[in-house]
GUKE-987076 format. One record per residue (C-alpha): x, y, z. Coordinates in steps of 0.1 Angstrom, whole numbers, plus 5000, padded with zeros to 4 digits. Example, Ala and Ser with C-alpha at 12.3 -4.5 7.8 and 13.67 -1.06 7.14 Angstrom:
<atoms>
     u     v     w
  5123  4955  5078
  5137  4989  5071
</atoms>
This chain:
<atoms>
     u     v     w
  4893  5369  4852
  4882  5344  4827
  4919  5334  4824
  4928  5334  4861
  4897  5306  4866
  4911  5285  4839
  4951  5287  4855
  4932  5277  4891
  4909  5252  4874
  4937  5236  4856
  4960  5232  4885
  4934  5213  4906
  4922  5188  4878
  4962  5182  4865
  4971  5171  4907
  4964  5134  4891
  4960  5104  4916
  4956  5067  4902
  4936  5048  4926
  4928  5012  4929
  4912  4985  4949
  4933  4963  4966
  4917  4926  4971
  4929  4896  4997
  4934  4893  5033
  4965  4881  5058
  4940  4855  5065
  4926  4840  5036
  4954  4842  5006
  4982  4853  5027
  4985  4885  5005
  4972  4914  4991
  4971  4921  4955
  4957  4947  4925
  4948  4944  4893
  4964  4957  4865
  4958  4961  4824
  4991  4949  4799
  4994  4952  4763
  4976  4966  4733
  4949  4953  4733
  4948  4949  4773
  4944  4926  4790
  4939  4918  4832
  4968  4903  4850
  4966  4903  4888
  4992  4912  4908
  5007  4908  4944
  5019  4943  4962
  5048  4939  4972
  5072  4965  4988
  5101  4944  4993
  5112  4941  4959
  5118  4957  4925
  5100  4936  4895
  5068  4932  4883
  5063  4898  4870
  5041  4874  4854
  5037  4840  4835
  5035  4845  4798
  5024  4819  4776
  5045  4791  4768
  5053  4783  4803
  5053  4749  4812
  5066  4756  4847
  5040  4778  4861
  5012  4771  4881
  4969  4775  4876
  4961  4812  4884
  4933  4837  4883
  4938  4850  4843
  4953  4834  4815
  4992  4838  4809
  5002  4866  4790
  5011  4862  4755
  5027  4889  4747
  5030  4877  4708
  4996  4893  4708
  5002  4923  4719
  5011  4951  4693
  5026  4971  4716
  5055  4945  4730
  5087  4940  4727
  5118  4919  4739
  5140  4934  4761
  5176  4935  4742
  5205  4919  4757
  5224  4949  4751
  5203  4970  4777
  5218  4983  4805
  5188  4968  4829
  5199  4933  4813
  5220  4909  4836
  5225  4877  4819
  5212  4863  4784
  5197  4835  4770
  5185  4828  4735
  5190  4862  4727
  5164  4870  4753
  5169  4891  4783
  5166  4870  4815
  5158  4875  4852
  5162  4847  4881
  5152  4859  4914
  5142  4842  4950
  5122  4854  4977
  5128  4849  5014
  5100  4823  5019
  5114  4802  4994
  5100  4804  4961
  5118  4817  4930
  5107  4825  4892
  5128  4830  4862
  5121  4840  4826
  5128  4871  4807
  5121  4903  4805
  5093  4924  4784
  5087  4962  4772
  5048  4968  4768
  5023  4990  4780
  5003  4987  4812
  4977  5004  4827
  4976  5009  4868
  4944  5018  4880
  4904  5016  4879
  4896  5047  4869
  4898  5034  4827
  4889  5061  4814
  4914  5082  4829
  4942  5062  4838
  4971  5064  4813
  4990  5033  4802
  5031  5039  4805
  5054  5019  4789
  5070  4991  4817
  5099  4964  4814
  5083  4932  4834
  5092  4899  4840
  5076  4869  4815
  5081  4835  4838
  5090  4807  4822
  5092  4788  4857
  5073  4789  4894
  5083  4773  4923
  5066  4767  4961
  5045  4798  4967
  5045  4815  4935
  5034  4782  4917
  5005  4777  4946
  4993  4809  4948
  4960  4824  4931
  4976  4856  4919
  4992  4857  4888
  5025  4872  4896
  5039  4901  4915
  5044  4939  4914
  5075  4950  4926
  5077  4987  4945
  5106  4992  4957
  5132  5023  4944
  5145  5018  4914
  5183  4998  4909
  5204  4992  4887
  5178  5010  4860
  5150  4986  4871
  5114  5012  4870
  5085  5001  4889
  5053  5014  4875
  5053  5042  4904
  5085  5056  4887
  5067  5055  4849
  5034  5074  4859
  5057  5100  4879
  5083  5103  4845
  5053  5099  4823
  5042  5129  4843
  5006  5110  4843
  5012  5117  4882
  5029  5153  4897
  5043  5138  4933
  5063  5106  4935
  5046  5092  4961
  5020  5060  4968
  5003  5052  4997
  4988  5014  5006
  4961  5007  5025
  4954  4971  5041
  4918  4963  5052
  4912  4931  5072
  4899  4925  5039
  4909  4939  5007
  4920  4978  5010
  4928  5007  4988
  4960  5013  4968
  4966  5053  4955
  5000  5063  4934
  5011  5103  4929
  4993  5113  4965
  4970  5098  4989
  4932  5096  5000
  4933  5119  5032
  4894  5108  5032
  4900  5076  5046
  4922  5086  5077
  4909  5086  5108
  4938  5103  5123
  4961  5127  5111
  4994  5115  5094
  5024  5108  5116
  5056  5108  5094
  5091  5091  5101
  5119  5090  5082
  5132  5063  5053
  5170  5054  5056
  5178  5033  5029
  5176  5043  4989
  5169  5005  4982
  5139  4990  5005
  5117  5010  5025
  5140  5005  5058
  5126  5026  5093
  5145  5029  5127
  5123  5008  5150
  5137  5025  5184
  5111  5006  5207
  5081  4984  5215
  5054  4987  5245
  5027  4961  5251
  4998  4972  5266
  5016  5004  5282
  5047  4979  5291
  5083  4990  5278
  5102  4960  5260
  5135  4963  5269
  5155  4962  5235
  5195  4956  5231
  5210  4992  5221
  5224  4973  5190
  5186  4969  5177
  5183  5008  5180
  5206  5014  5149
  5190  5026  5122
  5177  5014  5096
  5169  4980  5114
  5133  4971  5104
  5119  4968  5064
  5081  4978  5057
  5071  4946  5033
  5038  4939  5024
  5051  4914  5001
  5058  4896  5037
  5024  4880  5053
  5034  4885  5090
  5058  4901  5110
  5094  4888  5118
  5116  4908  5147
  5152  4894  5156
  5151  4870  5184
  5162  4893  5208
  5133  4917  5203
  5111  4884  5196
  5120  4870  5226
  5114  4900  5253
  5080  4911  5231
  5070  4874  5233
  5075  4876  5269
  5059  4908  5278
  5030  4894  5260
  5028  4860  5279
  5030  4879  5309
  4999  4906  5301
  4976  4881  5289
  4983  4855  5322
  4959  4884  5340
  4923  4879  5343
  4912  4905  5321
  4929  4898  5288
  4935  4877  5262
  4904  4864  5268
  4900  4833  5252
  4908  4795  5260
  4945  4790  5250
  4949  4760  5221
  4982  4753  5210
  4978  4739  5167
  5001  4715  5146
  5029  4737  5129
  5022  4766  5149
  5044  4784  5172
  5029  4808  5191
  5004  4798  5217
  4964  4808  5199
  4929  4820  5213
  4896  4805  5208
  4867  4831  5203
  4841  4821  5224
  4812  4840  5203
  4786  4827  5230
  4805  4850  5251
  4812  4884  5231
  4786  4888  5200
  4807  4912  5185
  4841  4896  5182
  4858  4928  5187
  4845  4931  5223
  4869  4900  5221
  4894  4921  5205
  4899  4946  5226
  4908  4923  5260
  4937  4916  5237
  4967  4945  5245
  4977  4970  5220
  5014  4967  5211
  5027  5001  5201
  5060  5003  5176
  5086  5037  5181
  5095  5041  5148
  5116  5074  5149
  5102  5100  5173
  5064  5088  5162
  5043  5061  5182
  5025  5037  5157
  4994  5014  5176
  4992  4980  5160
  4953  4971  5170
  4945  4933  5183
  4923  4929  5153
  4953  4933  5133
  4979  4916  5147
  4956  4884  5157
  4947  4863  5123
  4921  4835  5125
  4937  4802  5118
  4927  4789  5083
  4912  4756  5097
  4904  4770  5129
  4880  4799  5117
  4872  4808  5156
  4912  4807  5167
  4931  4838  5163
  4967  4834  5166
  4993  4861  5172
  5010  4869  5137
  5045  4873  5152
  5075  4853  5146
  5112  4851  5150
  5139  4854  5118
  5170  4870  5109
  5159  4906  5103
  5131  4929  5113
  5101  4929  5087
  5069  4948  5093
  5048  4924  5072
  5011  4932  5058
  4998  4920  5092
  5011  4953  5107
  5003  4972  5076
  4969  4967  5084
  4945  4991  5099
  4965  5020  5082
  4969  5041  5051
  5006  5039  5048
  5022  5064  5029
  5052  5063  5011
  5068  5094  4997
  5100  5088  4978
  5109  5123  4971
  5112  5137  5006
  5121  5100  5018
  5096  5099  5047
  5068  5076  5056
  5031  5086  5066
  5009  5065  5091
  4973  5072  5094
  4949  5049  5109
  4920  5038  5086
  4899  5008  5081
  4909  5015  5047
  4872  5004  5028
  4869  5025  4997
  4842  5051  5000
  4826  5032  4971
  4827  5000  4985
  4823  5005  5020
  4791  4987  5038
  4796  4958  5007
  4803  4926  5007
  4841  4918  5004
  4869  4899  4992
  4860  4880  4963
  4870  4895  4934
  4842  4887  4915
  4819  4911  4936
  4836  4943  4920
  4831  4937  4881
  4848  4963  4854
  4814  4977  4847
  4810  4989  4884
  4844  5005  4892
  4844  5025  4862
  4810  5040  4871
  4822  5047  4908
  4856  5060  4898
  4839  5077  4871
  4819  5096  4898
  4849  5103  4922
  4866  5119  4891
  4838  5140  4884
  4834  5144  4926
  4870  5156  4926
  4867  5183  4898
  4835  5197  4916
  4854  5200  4942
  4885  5220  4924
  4856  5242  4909
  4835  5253  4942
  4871  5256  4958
  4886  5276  4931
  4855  5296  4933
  4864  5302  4966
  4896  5314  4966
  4880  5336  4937
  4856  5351  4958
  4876  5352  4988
  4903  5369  4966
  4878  5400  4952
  4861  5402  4987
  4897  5409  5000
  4899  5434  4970
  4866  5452  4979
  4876  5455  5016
  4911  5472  5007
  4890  5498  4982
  4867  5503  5005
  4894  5511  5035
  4917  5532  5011
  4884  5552  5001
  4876  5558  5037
  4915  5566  5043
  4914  5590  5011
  4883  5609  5023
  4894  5611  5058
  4928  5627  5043
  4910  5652  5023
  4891  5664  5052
  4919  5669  5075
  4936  5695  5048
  4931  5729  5050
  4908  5752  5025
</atoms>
């Protein structure tokens, strides 16, 4: 019996999950990123999640290109554990110096270049638990536009793996440190809640709704349809072809093709001209597009009274509806704090930006190549009812004694359940003894002397 406990007990504990928070806003920075622990001895870069590409990246001492960010560059000369990537490698494209290097741009704009490390790095808040794998990242040695401006130090790249590129999803799952390949992202209006190798089911607030992912590169849906406020937008049949729209959270708001821009735009100029919506004094700002509201807080005390006169616009991804909520989809204007703009724009491709990640534990499973949606306001159990957003408000200190609880929380929870089934399993033993005694007895009666 002994035995049997420890096989159940030990199946529970191993079903590792790394978990971490995830700090910024749509609003504030423009992005949403994690922390994360590099090098022997570590140390804290932070990092912008990004599902729209492959690299994770950073500047690393030396650079004289890069821009003023949250931690100190990395120098990886002070690391025992790091090494140069070789030139001969197969993950290597182009050499310089006898170093490996990397160039790459990004659709806003900005590029970085450098070359590429091996060291350790740690994903994940739970220290004393989380297991450091070994990870080839990008060391900048130049920054332009965004990635130069921005407060995060660099950028961690999710995507599936190419041309022998591992993101630190794929190292946890080969290190075994996690048993499903599978991470799920959740975006709060602020900050939010990252998990690798499963999800956390306890911050849905409805079940999952799954859809399929078509390409092995990007995390590429079938968008199939669009209805505002219970109003069908009529797409081209050419948009219906799948894959046609990419999940990005690396992307700050969300970009449809100017035909499906155009006729959503529409749709929504023609709900909100009625008296009962969008209601809010139209102001039209320098450098923005889209027609904005003003909040009139004299008039609804809780702003999401205001909200709700806004319509919700539904996405068809698949055979699975998806409701993007007015509080998501409307961002508060950075020098407007009480105007709330309509984070939807026109480009070249379909990309379902953090904006519409919001409001959703979004779960990406690689191995069965589906994605989850379940609605959430995705606040950490242990940080929910705080105050949020800066980072400074969640020291080291705290989140190891909160994770340190969930972990101990979780393997309570293996215990009384495999308890449990243990019961459960010699209750069901006792009722099949007691009904073959009963069966035995009533045989032996009904034979004759």
């Amino acid at each position: 019996m002994l035995g049997y406990i420890f096989l159940l007990l030990s199946h529970v504990i191993s079903q590792e999950i790394e978990h971490a928070i995830i700090y910024g806003s749509t609003e504030g920075l423009g992005y949403y990123y994690v922390d994360i622990w590099v090098g022997t001895p570590a140390v804290k870069q932070t990092v912008i999640v990004d599902t729209g590409s492959r690299l994770t990246a950073f500047p690393c001492a030396g650079c004289e290109n890069c821009g003023q960010h949250m931690d100190s560059y990395f120098d990886y000369s002070k690391s025992k554990t790091a090494s140069l990537v070789s030139c001969e490698e197969a993950v290597c494209s182009s050499c310089n110096d006898q170093k490996c290097g990397y160039s790459l741009s990004y659709a806003e704009g900005s590029s970085i270049s450098g070359f590429l490390i091996e060291d350790f790095v740690t994903f994940g808040d739970d220290f004393e638990h989380s297991k450091a794998v070994p990870l080839k990242f990008g060391c900048h040695k130049r920054e332009t536009n965004f990635f130069r401006t921005q407060k995060a130090d660099g950028i961690m790249g999710l995507a599936f793996p190419k041309s022998k590129t591992p993101s630190i999803v794929d190292m946890l799952y080969r290190s075994r440190d996690i048993s499903a390949d599978i991470f799920a992202i959740c975006f709060g209006k602020e900050d939010g809640y990252m998990t690798i190798g499963g999800y956390n089911a306890s911050l849905h607030l409805t079940p999952i709704k799954w859809a399929t992912l078509y390409d092995d590169a990007l995390y590429s849906v079938s968008l199939r349809g669009v209805i505002v406020g219970g109003v069908a937008v009529n797409l081209n049949s050419k948009e219906n072809s799948k894959p046609n729209s990419i999940v990005d959270s690396g992307t700050t708001y969300t970009v449809f093709t100017s035909s499906i821009y155009d006729q959503l735009w529409s749709t929504i100029e023609d709900i909100c001209e009625g008296e009962e919506f969008c209601d809010g004094e139209e102001k039209h700002i320098a450098g923005e597009d889209n027609a904005c509201y003003v909040y009139d807080h004299k008039k609804y005390q809780d702003i999401y009274d205001f909200f709700e006169t806004f319509p919700i616009i539904t996405l068809l991804i698949d055979n699975i509806n998806v409701d993007w909520m007015p509080e998501y989809y409307l961002s508060a204007w950075p020098d407007h704090p009480n105007v709330y703009c309509i984070g939807i724009y026109s480009g070249a491709e379909n990309i379902l930006g953090s904006n519409f990640m919001r409001g959703h534990d979004i779960v990406f499973d690689r191995k069965t190549d589906q994605i989850g949606f379940a609605a959430s306001d995705c606040n950490p159990i242990y940080v929910h009812g705080n105050s949020r957003t800066i980072h400074e408000k969640y020291p080291s200190s705290r989140v190891i004694q909160t994770s340190e609880f969930a972990y101990q929380f979780s393997i309570l929870t293996g215990i009384f359940s495999s308890l449990f089934l243990l019961l459960g399993y010699f209750g069901y033993r006792k009722i099949v003894q007691w009904k073959n005694r009963i069966n035995k007895e009533e045989r032996s009666e009904e034979m004759p002397a």
